[in-house]
N, CA, C and O atoms as a printed pandas DataFrame, in Angstrom:
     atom_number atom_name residue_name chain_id  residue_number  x_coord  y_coord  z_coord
0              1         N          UNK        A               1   48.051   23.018  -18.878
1              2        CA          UNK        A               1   49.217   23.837  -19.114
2              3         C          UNK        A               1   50.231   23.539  -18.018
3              4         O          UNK        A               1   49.822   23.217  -16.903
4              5         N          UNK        A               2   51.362   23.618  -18.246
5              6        CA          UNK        A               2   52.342   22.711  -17.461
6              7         C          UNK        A               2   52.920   24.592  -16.584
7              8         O          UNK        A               2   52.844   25.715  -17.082
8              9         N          UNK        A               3   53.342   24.243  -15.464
9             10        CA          UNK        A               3   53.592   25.077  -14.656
10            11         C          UNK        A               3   55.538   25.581  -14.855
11            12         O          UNK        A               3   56.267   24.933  -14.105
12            13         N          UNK        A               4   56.022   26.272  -15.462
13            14        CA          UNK        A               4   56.890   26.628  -15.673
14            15         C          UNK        A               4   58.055   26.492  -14.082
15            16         O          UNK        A               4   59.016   25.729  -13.989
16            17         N          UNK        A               5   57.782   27.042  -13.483
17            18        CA          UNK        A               5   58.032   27.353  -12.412
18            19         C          UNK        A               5   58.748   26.334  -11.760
19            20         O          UNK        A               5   59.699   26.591  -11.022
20            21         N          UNK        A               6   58.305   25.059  -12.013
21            22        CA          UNK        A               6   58.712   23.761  -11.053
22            23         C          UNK        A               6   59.656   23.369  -12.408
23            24         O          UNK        A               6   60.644   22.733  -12.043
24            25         N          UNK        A               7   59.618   23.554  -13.693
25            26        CA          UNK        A               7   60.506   22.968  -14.808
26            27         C          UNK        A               7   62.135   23.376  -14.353
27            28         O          UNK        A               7   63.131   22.890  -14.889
28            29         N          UNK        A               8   62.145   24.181  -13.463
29            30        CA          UNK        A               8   63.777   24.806  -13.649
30            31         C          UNK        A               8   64.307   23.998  -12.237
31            32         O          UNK        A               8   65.206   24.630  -11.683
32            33         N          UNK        A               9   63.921   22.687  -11.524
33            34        CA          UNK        A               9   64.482   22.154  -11.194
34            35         C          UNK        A               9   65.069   20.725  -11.499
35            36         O          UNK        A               9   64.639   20.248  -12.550
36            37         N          UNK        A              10   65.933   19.965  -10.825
37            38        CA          UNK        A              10   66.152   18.288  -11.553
38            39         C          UNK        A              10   65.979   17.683  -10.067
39            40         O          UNK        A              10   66.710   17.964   -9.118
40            41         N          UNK        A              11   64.762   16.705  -10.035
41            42        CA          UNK        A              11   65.081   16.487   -8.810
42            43         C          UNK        A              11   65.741   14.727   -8.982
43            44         O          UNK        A              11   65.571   14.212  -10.087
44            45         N          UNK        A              12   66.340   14.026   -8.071
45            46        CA          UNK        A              12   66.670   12.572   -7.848
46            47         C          UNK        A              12   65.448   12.075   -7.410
47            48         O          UNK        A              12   64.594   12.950   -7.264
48            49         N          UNK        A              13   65.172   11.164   -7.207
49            50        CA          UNK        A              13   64.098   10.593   -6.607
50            51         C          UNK        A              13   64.466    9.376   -5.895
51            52         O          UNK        A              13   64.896    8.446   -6.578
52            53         N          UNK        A              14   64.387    9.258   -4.872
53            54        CA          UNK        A              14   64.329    7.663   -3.845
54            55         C          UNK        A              14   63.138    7.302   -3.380
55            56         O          UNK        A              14   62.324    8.169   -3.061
56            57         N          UNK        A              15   62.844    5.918   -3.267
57            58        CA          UNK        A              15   61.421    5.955   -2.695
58            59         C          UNK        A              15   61.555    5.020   -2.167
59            60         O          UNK        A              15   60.527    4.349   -2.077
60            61         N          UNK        A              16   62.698    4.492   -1.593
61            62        CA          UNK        A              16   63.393    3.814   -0.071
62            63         C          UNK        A              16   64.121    4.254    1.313
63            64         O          UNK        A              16   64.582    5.358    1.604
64            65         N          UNK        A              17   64.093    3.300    1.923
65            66        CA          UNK        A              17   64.755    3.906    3.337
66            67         C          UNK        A              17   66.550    3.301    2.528
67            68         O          UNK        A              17   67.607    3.931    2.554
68            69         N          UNK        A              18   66.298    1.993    1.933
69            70        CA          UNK        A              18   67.675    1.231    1.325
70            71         C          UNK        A              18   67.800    2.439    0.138
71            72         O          UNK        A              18   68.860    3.000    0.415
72            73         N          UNK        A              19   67.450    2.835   -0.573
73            74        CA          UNK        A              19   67.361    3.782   -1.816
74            75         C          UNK        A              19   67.949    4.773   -1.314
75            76         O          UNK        A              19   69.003    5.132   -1.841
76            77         N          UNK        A              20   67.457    5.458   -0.211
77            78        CA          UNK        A              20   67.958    6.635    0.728
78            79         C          UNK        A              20   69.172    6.551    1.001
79            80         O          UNK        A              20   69.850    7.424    0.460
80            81         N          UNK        A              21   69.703    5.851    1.620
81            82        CA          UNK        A              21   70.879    5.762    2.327
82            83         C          UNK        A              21   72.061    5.145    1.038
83            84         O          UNK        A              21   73.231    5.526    1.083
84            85         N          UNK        A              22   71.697    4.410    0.201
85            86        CA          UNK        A              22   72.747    4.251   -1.123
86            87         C          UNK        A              22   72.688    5.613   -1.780
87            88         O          UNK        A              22   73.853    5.739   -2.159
88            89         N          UNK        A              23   71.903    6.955   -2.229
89            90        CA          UNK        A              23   71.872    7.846   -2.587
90            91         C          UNK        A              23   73.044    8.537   -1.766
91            92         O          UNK        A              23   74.215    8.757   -2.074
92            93         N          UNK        A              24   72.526    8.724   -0.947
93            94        CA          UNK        A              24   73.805    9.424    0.339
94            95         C          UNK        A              24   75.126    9.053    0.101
95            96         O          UNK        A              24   76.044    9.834   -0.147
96            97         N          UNK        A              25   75.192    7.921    0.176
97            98        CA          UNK        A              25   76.215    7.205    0.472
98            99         C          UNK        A              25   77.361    6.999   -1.066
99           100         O          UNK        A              25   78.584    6.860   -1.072
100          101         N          UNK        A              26   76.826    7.028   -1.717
101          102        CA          UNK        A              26   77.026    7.369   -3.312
102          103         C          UNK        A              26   77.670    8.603   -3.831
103          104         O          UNK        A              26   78.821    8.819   -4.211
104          105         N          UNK        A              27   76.508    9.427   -3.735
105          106        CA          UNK        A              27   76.615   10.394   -4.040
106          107         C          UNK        A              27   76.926   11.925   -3.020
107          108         O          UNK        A              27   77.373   12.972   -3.488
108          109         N          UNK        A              28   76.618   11.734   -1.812
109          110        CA          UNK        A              28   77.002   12.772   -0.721
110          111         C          UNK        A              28   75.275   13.300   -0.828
111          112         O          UNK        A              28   74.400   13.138   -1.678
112          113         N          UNK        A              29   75.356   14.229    0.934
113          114        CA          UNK        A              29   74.930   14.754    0.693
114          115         C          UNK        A              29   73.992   15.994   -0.246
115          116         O          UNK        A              29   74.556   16.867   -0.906
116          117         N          UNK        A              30   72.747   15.878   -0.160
117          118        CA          UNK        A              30   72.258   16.971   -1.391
118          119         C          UNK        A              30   72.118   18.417   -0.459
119          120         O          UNK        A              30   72.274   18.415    0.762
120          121         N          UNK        A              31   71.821   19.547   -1.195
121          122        CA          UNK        A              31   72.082   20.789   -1.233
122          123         C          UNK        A              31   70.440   20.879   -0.273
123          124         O          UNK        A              31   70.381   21.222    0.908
124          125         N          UNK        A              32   69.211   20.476   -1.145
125          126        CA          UNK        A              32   67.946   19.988    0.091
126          127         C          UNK        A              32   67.314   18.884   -0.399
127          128         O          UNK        A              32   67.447   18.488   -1.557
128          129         N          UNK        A              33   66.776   18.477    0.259
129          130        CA          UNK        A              33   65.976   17.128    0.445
130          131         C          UNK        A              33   63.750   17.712    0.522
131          132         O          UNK        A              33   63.057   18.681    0.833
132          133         N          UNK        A              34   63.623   16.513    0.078
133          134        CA          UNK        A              34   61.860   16.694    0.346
134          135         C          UNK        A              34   61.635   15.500    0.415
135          136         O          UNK        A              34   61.552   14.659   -0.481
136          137         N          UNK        A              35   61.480   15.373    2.073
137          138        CA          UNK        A              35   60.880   14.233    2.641
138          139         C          UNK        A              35   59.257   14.433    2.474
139          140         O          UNK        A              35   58.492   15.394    2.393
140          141         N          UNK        A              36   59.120   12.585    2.467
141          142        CA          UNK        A              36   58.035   11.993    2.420
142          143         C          UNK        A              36   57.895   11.229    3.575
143          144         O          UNK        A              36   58.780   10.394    3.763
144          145         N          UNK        A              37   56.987   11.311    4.407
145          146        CA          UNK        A              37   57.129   10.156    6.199
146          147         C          UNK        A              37   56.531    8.540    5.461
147          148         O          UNK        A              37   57.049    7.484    5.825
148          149         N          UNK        A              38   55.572    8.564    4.570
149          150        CA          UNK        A              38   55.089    7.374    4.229
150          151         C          UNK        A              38   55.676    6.646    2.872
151          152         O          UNK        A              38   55.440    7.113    1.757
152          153         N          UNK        A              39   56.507    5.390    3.085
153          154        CA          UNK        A              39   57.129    5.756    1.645
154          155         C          UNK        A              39   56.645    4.413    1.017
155          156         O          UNK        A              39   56.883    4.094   -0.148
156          157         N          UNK        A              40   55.912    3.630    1.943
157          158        CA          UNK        A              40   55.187    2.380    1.291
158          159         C          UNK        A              40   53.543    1.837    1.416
159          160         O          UNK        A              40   52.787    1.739    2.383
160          161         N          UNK        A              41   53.438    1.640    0.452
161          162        CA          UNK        A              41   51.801    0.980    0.481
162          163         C          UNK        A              41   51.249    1.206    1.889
163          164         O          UNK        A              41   50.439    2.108    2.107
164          165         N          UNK        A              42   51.653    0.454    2.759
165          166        CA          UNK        A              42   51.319   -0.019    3.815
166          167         C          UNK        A              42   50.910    1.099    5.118
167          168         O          UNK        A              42   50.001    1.186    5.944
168          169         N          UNK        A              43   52.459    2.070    4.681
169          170        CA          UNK        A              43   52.129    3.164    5.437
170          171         C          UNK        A              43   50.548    4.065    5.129
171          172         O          UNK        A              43   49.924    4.518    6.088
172          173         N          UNK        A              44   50.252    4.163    4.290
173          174        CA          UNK        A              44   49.420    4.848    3.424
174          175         C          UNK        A              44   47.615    4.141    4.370
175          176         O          UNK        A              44   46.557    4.566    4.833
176          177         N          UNK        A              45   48.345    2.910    4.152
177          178        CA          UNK        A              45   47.053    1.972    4.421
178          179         C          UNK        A              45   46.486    1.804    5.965
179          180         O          UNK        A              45   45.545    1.184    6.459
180          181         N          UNK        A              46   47.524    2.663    6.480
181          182        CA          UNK        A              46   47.487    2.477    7.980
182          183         C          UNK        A              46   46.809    3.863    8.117
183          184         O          UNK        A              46   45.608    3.935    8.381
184          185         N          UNK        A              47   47.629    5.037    7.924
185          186        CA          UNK        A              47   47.166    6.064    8.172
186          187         C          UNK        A              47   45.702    6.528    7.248
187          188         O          UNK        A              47   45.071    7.531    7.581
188          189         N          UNK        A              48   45.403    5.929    6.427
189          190        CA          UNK        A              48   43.775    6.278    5.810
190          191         C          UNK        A              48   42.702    5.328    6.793
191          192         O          UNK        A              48   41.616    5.752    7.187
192          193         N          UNK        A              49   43.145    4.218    7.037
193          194        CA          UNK        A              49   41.991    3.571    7.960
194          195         C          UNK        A              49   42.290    3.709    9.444
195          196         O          UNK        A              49   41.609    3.124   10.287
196          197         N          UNK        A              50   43.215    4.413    9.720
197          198        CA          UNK        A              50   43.051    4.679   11.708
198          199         C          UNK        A              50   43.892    3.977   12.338
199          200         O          UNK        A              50   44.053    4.169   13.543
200          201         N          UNK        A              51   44.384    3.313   11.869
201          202        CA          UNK        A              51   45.251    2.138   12.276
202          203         C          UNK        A              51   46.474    2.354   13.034
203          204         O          UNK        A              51   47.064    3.380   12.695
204          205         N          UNK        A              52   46.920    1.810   13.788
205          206        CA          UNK        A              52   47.944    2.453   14.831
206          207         C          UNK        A              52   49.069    2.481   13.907
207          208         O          UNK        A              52   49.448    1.636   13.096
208          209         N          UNK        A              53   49.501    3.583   14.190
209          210        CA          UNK        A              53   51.310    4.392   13.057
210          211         C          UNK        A              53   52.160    4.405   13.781
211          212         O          UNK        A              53   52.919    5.363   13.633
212          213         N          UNK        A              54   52.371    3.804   14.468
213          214        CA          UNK        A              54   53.464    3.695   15.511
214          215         C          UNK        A              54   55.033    3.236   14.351
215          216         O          UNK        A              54   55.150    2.196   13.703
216          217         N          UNK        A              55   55.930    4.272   14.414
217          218        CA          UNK        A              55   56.752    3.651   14.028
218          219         C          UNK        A              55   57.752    2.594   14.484
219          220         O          UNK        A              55   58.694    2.449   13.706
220          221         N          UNK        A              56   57.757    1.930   15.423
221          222        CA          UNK        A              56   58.594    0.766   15.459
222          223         C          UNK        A              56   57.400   -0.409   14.849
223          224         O          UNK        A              56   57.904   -1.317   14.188
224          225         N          UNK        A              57   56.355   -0.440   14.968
225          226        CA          UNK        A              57   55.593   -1.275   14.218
226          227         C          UNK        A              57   55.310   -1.398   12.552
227          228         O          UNK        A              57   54.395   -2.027   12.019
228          229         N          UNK        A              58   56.103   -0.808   12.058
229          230        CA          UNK        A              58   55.902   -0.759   10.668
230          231         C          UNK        A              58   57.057   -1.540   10.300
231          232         O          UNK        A              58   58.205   -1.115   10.430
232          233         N          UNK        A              59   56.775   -2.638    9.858
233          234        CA          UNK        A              59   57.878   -3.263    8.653
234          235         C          UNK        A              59   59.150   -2.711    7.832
235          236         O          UNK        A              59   60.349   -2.957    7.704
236          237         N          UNK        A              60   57.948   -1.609    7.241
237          238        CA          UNK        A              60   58.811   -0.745    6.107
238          239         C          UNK        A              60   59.321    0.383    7.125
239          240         O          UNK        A              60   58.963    0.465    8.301
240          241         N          UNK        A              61   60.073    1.100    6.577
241          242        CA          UNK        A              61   61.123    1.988    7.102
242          243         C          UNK        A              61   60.462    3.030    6.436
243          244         O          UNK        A              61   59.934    2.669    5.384
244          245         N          UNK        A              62   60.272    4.723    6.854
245          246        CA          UNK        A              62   59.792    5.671    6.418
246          247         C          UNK        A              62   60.834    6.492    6.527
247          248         O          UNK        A              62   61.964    6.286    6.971
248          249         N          UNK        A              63   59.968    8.161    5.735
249          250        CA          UNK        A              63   60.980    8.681    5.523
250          251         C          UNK        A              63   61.564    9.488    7.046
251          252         O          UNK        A              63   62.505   10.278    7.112
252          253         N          UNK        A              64   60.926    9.141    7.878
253          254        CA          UNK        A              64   61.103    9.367    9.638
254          255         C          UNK        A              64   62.635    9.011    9.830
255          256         O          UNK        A              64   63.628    9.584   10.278
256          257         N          UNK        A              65   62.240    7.398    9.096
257          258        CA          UNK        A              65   63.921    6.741    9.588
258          259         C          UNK        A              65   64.943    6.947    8.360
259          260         O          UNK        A              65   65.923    6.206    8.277
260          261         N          UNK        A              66   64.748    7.801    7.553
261          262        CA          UNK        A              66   65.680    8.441    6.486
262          263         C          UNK        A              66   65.909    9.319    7.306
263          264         O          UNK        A              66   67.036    9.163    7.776
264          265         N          UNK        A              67   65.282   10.350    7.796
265          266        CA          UNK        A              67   65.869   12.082    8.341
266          267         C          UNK        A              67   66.376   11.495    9.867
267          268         O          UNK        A              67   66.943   12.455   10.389
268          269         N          UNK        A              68   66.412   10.488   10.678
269          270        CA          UNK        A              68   67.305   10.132   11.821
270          271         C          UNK        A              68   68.450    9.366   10.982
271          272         O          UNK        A              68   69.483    9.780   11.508
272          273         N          UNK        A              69   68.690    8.782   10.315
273          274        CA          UNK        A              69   69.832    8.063    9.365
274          275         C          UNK        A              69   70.848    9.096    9.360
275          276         O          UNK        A              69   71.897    8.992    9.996
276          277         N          UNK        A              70   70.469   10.313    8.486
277          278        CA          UNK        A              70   70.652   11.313    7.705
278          279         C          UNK        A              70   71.648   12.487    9.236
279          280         O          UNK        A              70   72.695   13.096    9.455
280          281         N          UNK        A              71   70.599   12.195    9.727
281          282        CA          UNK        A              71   70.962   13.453   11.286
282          283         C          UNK        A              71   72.173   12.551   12.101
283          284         O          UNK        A              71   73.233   12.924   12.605
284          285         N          UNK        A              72   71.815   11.785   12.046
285          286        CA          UNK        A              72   73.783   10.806   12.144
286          287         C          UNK        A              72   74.770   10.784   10.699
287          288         O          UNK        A              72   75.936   11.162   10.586
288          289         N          UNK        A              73   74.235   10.442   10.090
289          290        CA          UNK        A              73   75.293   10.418    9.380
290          291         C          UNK        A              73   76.479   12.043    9.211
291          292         O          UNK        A              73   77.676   12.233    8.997
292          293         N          UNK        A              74   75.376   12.813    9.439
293          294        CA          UNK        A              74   76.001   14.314    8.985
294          295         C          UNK        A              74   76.464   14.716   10.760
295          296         O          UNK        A              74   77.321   15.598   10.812
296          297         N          UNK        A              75   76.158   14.363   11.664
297          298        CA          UNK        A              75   77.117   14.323   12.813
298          299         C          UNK        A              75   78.194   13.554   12.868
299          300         O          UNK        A              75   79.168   14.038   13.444
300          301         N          UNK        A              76   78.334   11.905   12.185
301          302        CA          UNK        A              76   79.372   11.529   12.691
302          303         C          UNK        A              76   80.567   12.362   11.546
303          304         O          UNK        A              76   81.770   12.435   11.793
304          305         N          UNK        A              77   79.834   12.993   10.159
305          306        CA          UNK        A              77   80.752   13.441    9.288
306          307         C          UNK        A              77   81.196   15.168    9.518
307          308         O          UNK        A              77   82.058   15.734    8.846
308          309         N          UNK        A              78   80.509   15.716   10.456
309          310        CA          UNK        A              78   80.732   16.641   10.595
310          311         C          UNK        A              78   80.404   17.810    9.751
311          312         O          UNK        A              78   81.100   18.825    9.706
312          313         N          UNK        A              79   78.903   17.550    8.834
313          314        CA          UNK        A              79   78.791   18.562    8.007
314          315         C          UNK        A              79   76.805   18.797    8.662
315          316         O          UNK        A              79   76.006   18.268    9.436
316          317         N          UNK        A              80   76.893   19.862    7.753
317          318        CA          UNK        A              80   75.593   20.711    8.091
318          319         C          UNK        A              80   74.582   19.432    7.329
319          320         O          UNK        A              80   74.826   18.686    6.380
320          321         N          UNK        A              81   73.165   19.594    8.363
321          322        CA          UNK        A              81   72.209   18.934    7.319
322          323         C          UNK        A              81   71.518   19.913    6.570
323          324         O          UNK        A              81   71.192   21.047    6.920
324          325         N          UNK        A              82   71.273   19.123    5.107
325          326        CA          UNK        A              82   70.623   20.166    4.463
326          327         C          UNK        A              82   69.654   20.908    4.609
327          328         O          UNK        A              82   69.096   20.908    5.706
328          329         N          UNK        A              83   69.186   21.730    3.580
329          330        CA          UNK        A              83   67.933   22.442    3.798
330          331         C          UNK        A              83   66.916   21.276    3.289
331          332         O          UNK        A              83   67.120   20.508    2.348
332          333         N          UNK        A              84   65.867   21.324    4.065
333          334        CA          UNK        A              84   64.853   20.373    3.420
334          335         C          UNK        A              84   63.442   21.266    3.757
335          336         O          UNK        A              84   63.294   22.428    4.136
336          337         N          UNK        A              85   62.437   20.135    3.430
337          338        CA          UNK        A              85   60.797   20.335    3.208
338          339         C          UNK        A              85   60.289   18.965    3.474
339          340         O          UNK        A              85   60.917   17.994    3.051
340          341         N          UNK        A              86   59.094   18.816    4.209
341          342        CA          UNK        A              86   58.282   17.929    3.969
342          343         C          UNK        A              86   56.996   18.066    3.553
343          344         O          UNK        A              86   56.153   18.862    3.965
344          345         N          UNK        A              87   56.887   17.102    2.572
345          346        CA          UNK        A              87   55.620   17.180    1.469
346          347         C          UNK        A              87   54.564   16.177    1.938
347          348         O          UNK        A              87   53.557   16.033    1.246
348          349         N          UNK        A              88   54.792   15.161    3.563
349          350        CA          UNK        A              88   53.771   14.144    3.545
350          351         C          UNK        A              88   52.546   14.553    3.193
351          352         O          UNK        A              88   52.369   15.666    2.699
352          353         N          UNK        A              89   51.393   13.540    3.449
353          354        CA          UNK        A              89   50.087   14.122    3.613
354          355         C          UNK        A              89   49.740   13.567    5.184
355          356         O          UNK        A              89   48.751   13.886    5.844
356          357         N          UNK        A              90   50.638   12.813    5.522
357          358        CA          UNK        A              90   51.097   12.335    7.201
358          359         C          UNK        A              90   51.400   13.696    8.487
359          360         O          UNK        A              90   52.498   14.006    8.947
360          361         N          UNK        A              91   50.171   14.256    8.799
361          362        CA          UNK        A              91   50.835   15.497    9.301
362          363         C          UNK        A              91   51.588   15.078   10.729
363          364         O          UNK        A              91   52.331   15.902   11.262
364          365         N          UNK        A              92   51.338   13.563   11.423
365          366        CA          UNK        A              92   51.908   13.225   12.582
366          367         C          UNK        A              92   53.609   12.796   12.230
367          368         O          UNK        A              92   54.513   12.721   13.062
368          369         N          UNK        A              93   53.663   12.668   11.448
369          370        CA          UNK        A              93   54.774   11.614   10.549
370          371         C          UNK        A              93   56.102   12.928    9.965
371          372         O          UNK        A              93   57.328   12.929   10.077
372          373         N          UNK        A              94   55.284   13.769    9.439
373          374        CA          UNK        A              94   56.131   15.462    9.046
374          375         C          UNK        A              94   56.466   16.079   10.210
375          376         O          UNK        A              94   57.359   16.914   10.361
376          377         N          UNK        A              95   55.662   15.607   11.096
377          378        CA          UNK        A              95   56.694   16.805   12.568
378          379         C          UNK        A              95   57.546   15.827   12.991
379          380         O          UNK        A              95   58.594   16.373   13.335
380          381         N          UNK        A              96   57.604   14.599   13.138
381          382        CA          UNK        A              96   57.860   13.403   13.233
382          383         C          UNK        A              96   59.613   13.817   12.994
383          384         O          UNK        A              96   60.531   13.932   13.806
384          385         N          UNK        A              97   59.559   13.952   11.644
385          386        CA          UNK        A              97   60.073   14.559   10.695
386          387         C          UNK        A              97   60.741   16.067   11.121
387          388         O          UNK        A              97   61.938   16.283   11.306
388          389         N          UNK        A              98   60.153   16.583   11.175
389          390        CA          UNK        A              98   60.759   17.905   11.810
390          391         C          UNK        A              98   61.595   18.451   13.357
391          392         O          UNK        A              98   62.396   19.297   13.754
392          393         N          UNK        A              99   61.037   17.682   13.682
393          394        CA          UNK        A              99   61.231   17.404   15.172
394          395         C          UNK        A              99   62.759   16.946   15.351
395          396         O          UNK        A              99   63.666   17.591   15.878
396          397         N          UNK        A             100   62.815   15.636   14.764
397          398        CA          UNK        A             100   63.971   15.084   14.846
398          399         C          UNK        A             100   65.577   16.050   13.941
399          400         O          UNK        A             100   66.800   16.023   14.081
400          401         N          UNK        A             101   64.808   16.621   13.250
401          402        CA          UNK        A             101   66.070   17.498   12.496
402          403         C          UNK        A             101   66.224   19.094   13.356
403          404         O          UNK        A             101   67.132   19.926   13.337
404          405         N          UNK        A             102   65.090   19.063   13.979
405          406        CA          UNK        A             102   65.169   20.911   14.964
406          407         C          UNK        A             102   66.064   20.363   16.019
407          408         O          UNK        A             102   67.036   21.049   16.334
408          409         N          UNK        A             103   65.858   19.148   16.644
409          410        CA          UNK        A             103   66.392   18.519   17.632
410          411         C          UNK        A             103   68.102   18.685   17.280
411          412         O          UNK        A             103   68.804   19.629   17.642
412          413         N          UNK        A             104   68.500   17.612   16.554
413          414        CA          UNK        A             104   69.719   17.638   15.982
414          415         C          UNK        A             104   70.499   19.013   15.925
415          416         O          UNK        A             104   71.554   19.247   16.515
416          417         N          UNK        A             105   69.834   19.835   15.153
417          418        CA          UNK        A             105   69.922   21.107   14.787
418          419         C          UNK        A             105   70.408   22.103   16.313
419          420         O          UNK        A             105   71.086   23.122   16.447
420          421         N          UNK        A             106   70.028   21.639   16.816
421          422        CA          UNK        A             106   70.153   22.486   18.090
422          423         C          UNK        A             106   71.080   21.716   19.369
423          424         O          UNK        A             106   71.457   22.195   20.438
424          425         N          UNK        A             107   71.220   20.721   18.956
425          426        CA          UNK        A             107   72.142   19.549   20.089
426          427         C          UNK        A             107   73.157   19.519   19.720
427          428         O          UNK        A             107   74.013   19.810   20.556
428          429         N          UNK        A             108   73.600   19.192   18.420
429          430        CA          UNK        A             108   74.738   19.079   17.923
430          431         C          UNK        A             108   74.739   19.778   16.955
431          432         O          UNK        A             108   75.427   19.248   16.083
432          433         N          UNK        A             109   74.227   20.922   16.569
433          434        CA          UNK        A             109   74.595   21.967   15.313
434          435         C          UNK        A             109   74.827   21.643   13.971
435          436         O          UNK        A             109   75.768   22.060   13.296
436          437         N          UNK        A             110   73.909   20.858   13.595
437          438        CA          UNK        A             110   74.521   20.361   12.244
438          439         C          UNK        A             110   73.426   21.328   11.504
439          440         O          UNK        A             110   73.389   21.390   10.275
């Protein structure tokens, strides 16, 4: 039985750091966001076998380096960042994530 509840939204979907930032950039800011910290294979593959997650060592770009993108872009434009959520299953990667937008949030008031 399908959950009513989640039907009364439309969400966009990106599942790039390049996807991310053409969304933005396109279309403006959204109203909120639901970050993901792992947004490729690889990430996934690191954090299930132990493997060092260091983000400057990852190839791919996560959704870490979407919400620092995002926390400039809406400083150099001068608007609020949205309301968001993170849904990882990355709990180092979601504060990761959080961190960097409380930060912002409180330095430069966006």
């Amino acid at each position: 039985m399908a959950d009513s509840r989640y039907n009364q939204f439309s969400w966009d979907i990106v599942r790039s750091y390049d996807a991310f930032v053409a969304y933005i950039e396109e279309r403006g800011v959204p109203e909120f966001i639901s970050f993901d910290h792992d947004l490729a294979d690889e990430h996934y593959r690191a954090l299930m076998s132990g493997q060092d997650h260091e983000e400057h060592k990852l190839p791919e770009k996560t959704g870490y380096t979407c919400a620092k993108w995002l926390v400039e872009y809406c400083i150099d434009k001068g608007q609020k960042f949205p309301e968001f959520h993170v849904h990882s299953m990355n709990p180092i990667g979601g504060d990761n994530i959080k961190g960097v937008v409380a930060s912002a949030r409180k330095a430069a008031g966006i």
